[in-house]
KOLSE-170183 format. One record per residue (C-alpha): residue number from 0; chain; z, x, y. Coordinates in steps of 0.2 Angstrom, whole numbers. Example, Ala and Ser with C-alpha at 12.3 -4.5 7.8 and 13.67 -1.06 7.14 Angstrom:
<rs>
<r lumza="0" marfi="A" pz="39" px="62" py="-22"/>
<r lumza="1" marfi="A" pz="36" px="68" py="-5"/>
</rs>
This chain:
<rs>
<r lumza="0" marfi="A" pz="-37" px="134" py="-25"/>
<r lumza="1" marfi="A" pz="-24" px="129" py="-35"/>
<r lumza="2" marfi="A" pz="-6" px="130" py="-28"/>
<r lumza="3" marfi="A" pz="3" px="114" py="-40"/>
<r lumza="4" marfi="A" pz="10" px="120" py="-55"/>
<r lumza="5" marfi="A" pz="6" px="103" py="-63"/>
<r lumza="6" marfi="A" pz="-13" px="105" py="-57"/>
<r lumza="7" marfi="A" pz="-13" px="123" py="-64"/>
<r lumza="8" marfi="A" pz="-7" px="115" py="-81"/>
<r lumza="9" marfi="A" pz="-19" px="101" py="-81"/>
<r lumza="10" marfi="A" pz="-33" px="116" py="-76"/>
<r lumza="11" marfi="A" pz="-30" px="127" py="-88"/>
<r lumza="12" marfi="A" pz="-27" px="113" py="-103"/>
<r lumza="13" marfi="A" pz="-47" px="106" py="-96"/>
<r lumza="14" marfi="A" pz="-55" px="124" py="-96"/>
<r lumza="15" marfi="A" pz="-48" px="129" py="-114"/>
<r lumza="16" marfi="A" pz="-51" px="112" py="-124"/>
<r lumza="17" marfi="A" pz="-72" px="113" py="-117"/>
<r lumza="18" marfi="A" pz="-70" px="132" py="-123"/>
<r lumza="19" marfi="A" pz="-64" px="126" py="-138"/>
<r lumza="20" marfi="A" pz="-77" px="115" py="-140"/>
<r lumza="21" marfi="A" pz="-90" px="132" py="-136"/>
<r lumza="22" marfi="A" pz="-94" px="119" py="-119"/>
<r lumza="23" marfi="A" pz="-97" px="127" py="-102"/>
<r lumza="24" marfi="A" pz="-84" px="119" py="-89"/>
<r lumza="25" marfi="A" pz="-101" px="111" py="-79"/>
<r lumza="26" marfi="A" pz="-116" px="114" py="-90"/>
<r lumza="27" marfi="A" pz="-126" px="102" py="-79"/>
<r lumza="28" marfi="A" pz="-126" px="119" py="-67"/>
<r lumza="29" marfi="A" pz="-139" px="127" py="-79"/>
<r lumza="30" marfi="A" pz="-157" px="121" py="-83"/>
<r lumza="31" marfi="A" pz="-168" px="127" py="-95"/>
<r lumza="32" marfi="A" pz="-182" px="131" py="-96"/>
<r lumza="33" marfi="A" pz="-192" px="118" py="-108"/>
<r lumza="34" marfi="A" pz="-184" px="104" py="-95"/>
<r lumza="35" marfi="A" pz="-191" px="112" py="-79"/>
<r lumza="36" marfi="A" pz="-207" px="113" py="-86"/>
<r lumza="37" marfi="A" pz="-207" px="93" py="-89"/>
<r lumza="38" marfi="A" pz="-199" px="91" py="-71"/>
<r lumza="39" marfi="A" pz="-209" px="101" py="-60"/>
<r lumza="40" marfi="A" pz="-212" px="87" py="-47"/>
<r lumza="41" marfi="A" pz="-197" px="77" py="-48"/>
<r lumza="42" marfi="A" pz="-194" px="71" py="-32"/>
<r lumza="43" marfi="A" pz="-178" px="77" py="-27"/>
<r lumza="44" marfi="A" pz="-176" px="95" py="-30"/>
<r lumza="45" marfi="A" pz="-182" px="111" py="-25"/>
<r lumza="46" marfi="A" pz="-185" px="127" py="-37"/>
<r lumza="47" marfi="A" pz="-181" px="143" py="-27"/>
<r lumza="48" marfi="A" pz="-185" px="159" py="-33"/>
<r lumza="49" marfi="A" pz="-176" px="174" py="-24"/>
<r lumza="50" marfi="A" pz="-177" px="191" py="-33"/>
<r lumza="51" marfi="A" pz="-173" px="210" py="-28"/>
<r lumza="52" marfi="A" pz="-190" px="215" py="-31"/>
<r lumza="53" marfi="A" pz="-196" px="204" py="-15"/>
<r lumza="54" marfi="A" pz="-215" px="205" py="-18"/>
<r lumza="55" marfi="A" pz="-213" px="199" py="-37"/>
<r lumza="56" marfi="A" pz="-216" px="182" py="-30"/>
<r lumza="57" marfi="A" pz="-231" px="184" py="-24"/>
<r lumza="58" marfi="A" pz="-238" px="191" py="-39"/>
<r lumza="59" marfi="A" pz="-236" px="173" py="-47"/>
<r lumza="60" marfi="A" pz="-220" px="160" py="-49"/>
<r lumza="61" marfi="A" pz="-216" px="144" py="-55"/>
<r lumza="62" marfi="A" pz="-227" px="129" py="-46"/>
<r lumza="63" marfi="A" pz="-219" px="123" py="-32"/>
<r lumza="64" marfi="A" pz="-207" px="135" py="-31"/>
<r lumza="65" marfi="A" pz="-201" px="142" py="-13"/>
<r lumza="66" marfi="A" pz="-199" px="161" py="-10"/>
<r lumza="67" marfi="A" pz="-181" px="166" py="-2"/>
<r lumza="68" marfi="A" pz="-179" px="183" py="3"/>
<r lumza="69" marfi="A" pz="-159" px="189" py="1"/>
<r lumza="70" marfi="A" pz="-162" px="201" py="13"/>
<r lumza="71" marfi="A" pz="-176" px="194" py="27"/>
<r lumza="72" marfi="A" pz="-169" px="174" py="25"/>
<r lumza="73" marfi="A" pz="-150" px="175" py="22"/>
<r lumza="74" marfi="A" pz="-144" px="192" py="30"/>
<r lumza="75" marfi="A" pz="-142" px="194" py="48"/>
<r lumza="76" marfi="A" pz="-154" px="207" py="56"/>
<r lumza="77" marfi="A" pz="-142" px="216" py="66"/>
<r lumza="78" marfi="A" pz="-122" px="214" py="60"/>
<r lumza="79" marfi="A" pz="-117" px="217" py="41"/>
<r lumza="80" marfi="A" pz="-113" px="199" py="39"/>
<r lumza="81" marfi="A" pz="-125" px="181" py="32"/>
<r lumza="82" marfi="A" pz="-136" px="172" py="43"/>
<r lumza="83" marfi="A" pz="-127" px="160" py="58"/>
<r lumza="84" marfi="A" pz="-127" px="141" py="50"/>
<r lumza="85" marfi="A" pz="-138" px="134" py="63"/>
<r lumza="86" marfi="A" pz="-153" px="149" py="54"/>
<r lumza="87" marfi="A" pz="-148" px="143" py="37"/>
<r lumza="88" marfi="A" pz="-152" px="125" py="45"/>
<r lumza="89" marfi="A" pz="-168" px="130" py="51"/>
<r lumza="90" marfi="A" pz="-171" px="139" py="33"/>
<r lumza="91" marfi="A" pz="-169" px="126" py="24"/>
<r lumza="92" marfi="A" pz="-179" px="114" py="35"/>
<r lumza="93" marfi="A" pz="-193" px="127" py="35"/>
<r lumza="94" marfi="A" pz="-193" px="122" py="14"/>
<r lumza="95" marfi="A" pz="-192" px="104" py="15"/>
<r lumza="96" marfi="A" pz="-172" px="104" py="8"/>
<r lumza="97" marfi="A" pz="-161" px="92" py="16"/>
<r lumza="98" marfi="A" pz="-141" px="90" py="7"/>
<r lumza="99" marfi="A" pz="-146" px="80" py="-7"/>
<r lumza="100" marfi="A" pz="-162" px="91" py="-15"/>
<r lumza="101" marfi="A" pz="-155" px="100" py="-29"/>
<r lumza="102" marfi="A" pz="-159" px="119" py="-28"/>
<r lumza="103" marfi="A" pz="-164" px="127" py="-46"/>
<r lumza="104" marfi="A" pz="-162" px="145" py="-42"/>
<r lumza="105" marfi="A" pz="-171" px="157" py="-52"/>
<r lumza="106" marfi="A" pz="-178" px="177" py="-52"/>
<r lumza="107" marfi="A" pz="-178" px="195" py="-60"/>
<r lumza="108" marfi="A" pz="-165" px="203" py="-67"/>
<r lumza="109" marfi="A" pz="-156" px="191" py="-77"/>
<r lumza="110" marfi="A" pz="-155" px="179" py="-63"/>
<r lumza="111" marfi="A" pz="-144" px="192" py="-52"/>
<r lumza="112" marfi="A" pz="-151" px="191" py="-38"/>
<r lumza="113" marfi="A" pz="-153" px="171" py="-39"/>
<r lumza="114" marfi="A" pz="-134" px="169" py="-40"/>
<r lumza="115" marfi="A" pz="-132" px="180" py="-25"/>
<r lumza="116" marfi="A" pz="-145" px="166" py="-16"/>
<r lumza="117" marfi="A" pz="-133" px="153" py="-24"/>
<r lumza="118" marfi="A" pz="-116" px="158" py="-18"/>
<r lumza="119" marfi="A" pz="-125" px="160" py="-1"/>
<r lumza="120" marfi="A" pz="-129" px="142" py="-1"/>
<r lumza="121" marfi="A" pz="-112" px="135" py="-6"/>
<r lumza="122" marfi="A" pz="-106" px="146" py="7"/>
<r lumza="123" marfi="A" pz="-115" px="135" py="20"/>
<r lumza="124" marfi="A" pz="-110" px="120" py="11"/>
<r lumza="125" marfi="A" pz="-122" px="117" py="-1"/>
<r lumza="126" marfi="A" pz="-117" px="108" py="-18"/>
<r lumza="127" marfi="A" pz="-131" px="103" py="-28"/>
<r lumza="128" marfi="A" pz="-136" px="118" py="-35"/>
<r lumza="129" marfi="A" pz="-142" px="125" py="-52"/>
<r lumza="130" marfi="A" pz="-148" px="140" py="-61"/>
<r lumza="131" marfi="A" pz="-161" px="144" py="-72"/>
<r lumza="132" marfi="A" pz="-155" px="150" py="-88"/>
<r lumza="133" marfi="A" pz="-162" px="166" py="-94"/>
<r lumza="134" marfi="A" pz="-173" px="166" py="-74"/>
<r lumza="135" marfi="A" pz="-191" px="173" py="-72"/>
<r lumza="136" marfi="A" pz="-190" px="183" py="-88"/>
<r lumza="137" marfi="A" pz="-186" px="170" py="-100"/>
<r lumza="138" marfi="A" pz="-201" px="160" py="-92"/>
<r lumza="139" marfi="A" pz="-215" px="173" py="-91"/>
<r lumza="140" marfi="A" pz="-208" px="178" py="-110"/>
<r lumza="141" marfi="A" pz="-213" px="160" py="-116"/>
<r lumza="142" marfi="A" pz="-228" px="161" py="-107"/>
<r lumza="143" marfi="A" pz="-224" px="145" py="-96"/>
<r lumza="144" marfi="A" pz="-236" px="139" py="-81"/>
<r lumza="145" marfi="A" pz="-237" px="152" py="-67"/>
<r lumza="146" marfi="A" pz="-245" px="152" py="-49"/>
<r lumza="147" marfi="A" pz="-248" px="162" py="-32"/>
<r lumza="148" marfi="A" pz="-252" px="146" py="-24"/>
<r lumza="149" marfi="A" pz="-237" px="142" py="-8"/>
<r lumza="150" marfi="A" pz="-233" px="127" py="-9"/>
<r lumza="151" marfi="A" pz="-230" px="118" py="9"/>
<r lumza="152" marfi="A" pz="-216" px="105" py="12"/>
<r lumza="153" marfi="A" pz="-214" px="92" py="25"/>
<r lumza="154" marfi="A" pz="-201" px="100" py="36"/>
<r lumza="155" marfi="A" pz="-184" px="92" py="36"/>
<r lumza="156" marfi="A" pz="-169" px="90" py="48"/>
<r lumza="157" marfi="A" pz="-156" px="99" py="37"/>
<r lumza="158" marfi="A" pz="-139" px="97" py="49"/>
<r lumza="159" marfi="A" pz="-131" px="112" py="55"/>
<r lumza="160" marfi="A" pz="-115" px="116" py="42"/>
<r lumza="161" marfi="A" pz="-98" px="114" py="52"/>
<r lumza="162" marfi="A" pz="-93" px="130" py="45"/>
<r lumza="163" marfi="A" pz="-97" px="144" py="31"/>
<r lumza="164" marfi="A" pz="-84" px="143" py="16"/>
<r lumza="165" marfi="A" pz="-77" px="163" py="20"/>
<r lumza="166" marfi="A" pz="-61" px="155" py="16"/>
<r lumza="167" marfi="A" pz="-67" px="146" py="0"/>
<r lumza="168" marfi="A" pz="-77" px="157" py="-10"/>
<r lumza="169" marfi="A" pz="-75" px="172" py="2"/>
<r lumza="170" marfi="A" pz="-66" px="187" py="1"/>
<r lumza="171" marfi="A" pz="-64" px="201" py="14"/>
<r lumza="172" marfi="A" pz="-56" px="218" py="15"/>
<r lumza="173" marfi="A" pz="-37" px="214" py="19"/>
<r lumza="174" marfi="A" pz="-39" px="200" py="5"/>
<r lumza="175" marfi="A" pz="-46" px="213" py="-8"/>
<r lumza="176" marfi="A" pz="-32" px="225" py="-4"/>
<r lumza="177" marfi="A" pz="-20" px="213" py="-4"/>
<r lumza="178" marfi="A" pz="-25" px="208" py="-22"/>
<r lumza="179" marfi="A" pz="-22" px="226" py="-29"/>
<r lumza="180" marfi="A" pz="-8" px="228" py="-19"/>
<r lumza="181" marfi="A" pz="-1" px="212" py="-28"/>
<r lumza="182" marfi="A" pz="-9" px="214" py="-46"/>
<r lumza="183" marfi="A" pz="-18" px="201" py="-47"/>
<r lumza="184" marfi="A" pz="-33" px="200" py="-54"/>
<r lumza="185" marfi="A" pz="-48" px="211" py="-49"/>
<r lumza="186" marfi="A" pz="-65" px="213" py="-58"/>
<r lumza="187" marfi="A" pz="-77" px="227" py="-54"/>
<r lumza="188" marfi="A" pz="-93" px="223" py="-60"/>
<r lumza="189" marfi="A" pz="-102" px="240" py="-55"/>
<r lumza="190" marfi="A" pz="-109" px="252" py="-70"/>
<r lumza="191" marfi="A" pz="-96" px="261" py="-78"/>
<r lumza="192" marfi="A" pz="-102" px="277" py="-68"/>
<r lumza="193" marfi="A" pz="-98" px="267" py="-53"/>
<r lumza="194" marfi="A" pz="-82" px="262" py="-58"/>
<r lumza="195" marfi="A" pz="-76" px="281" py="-66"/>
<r lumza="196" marfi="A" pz="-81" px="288" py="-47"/>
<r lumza="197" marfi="A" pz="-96" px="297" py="-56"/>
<r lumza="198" marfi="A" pz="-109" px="291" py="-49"/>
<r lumza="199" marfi="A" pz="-109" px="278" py="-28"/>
<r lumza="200" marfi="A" pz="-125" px="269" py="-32"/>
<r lumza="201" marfi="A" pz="-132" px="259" py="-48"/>
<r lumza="202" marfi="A" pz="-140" px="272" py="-61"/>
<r lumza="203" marfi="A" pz="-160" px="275" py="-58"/>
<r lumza="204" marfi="A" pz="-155" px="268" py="-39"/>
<r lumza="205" marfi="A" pz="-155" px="279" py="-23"/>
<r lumza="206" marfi="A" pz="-139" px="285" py="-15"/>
<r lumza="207" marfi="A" pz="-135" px="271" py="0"/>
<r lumza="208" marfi="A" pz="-123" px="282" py="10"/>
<r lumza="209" marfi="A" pz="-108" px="277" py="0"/>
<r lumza="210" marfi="A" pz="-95" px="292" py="5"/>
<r lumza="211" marfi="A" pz="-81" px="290" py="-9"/>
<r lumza="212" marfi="A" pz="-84" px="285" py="-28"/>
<r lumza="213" marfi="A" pz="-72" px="276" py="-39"/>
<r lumza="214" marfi="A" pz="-66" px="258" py="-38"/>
<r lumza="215" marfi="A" pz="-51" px="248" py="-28"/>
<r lumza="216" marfi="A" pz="-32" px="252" py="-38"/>
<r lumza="217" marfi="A" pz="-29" px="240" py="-54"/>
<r lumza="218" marfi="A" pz="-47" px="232" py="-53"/>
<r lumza="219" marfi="A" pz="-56" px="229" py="-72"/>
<r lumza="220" marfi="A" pz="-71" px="236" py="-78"/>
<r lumza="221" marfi="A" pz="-82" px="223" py="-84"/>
<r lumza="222" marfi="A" pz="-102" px="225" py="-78"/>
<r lumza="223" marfi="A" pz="-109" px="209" py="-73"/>
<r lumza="224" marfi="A" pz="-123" px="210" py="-87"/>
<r lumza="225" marfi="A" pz="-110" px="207" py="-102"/>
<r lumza="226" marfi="A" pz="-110" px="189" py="-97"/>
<r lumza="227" marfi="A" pz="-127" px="188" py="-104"/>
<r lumza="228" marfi="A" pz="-137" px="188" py="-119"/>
<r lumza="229" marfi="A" pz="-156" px="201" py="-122"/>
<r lumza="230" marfi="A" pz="-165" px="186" py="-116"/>
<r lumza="231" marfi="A" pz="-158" px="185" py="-100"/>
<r lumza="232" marfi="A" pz="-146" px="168" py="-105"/>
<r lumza="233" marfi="A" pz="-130" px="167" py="-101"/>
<r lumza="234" marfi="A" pz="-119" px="170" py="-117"/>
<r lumza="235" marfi="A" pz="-111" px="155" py="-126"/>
<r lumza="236" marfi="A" pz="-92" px="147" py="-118"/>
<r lumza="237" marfi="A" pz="-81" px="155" py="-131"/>
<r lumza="238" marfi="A" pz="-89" px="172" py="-127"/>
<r lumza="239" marfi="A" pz="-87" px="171" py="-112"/>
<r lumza="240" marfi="A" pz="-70" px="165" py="-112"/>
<r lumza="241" marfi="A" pz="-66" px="180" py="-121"/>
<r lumza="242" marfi="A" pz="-73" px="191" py="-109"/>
<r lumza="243" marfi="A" pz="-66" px="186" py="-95"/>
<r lumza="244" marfi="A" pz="-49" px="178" py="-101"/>
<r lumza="245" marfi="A" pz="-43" px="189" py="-113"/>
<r lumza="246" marfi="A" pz="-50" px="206" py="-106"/>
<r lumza="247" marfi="A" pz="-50" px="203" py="-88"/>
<r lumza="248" marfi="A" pz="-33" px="192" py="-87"/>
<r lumza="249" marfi="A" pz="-41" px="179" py="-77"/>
<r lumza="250" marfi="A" pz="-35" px="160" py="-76"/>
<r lumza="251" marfi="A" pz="-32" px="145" py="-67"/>
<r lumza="252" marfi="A" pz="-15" px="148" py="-60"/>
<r lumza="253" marfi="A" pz="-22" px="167" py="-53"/>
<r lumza="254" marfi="A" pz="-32" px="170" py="-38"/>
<r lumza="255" marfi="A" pz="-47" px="181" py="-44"/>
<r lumza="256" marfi="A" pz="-57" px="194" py="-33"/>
<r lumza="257" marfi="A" pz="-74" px="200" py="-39"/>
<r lumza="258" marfi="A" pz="-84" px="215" py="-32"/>
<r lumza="259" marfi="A" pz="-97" px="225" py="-33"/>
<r lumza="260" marfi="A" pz="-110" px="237" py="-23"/>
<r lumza="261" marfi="A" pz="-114" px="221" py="-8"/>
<r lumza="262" marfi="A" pz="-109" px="206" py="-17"/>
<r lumza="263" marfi="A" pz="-124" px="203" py="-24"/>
<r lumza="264" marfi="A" pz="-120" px="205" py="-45"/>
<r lumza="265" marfi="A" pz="-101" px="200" py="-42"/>
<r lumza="266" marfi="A" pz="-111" px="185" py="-35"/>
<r lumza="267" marfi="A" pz="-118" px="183" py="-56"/>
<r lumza="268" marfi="A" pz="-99" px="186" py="-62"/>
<r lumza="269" marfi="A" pz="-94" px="171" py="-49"/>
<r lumza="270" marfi="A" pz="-105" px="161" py="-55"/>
<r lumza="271" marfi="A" pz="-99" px="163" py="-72"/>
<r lumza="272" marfi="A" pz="-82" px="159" py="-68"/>
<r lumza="273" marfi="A" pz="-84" px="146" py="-56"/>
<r lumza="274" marfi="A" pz="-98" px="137" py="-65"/>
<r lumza="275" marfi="A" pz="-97" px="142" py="-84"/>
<r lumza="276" marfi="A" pz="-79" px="143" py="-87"/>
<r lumza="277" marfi="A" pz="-73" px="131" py="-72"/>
<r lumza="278" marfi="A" pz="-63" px="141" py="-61"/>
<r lumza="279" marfi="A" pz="-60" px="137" py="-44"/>
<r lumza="280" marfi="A" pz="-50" px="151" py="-36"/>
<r lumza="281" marfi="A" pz="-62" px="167" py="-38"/>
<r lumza="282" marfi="A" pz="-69" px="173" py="-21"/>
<r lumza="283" marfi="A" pz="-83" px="185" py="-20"/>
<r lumza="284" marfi="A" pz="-79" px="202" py="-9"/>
<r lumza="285" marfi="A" pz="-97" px="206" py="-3"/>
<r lumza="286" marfi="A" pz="-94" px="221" py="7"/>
<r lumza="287" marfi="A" pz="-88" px="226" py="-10"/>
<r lumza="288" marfi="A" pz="-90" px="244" py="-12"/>
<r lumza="289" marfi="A" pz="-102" px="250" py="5"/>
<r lumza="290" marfi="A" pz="-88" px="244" py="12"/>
<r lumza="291" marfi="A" pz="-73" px="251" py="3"/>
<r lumza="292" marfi="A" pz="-79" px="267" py="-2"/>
<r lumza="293" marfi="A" pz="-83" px="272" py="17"/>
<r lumza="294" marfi="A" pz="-67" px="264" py="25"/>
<r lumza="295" marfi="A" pz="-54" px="278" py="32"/>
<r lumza="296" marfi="A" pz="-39" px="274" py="22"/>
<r lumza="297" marfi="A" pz="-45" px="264" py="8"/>
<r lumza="298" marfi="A" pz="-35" px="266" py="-9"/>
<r lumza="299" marfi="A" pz="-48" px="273" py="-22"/>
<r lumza="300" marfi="A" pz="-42" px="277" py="-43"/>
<r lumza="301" marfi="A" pz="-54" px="287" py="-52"/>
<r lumza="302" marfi="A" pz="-45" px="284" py="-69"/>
<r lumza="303" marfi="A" pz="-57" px="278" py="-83"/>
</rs>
């Protein structure tokens, strides 16, 4: 986060000139797809496809690609909260990742579910990570190599994380409702539906027990999908820059909350703003809406 004025200056001048230019602040955060397919068996890195549809993987992926489960590898079984850091130790030893592999994450959905496996990894820690731009659609749609062989890894001795990153990249209830309360910026990624109080769960979704519709006072409508392109891209800097900058009131000098159903496409807009357009003070609030919409007490607008 950045407290310094000066800092903020210097941020803010970075972040514009590279959108100027139409450059993402860190474009060595995406690969695509015609590079992977040459460097399918660099030494060094580790493709890892995670999905919401959990048995698409099974049904063919990318060679050599490792199959992590949002819900079975990176959610604890019992508490509403992310695996302990000495499981996520043992998760990635289990794969053959230790701190310096590089993780390409791809999968369906635009890559929505592969950013929610991303922000999990940085919560432990975990820096060298990349997407794939335009995910499991852009590479079935140009009819790239798929397989249902598993690979197998020697197992590694990834070191248990001292800590998660909650403070970081995290936000929790208090912190989200101390960001309407102060009018800073808050995006709400959900459908419109969601957002208006029409509707508690995604269209064509069932109903997860959500009691109250509507979103947190003063957050912006923008669904996490605008970021990107038919094909499953990401949209190009100055669009997104627009977006985000000019609609949402985002910048350098404001801390930035994103939300959404259970963190998992505010996780896609995080990576936008942290990655894409170089940001470094947005926090996800992944108990997002399960959580807000069923807590006694919780401020709710309905407006449009």
């Amino acid at each position: 986060m950045l407290r310094n004025p000066l800092a903020c200056a210097r941020k803010r001048t970075e972040i514009f000139r590279a959108m100027a230019n139409n450059q993402y602040a860190y474009p060595e955060a995406l690969v695509e797809t015609n590079w992977l397919e040459k460097h399918l068996n660099d030494e060094g890195i580790r493709i890892v496809e995670s999905n919401e549809d959990i048995l698409l993987y099974d049904t063919g992926h990318i060679p050599g690609a490792v199959h992590i489960d949002w819900r079975a590898d990176l959610q604890d079984p019992v508490i509403r909260d992310y695996i302990s850091p000495e499981k996520f130790a043992r998760l990635c030893s289990r794969h053959g990742i230790t701190p310096n592999t590089t993780c390409i994450f791809y999968g369906d959905k635009a890559n929505w579910w592969a950013c929610y496996a991303l922000w999990a990894f940085r919560l432990f820690g975990h820096d060298k990570v990349k997407i794939l731009n335009g995910g499991r659609d852009k590479w079935k749609a140009e009819d790239r190599p798929m397989t249902r062989e598993i690979p197998k890894y020697p197992e590694t001795n990834y070191p248990v994380p001292k800590k998660r990153l909650d403070k970081e990249i995290r936000a929790f209830f208090d912190e989200a409702l101390a960001q309407s309360k102060g009018g800073k910026p808050l995006i709400d990624v959900r459908s419109p539906g969601e957002y208006r109080g029409e509707i508690t769960h995604m269209p064509e979704y069932p109903q997860e027990g959500v009691l109250r519709g509507g979103h947190i006072p003063g957050a912006k409508s923008m669904p996490w999908k605008t970021a990107t392109n038919d094909d499953a891209t990401f949209k190009p800097a100055s669009e997104l820059a627009k977006i985000y900058f000019e609609q949402c009131g985002v910048s350098p000098d404001k801390d930035t909350v994103v939300y959404c159903r259970i963190g998992e496409r505010s996780s896609h807009t995080w990576f936008v703003l942290t990655y894409l357009l170089g940001l470094n003070n947005v926090r996800n609030y992944d108990g997002s809406w399960t959580e807000w919409g069923n807590k006694v007490g919780a401020p709710i607008e309905k407006s449009a």
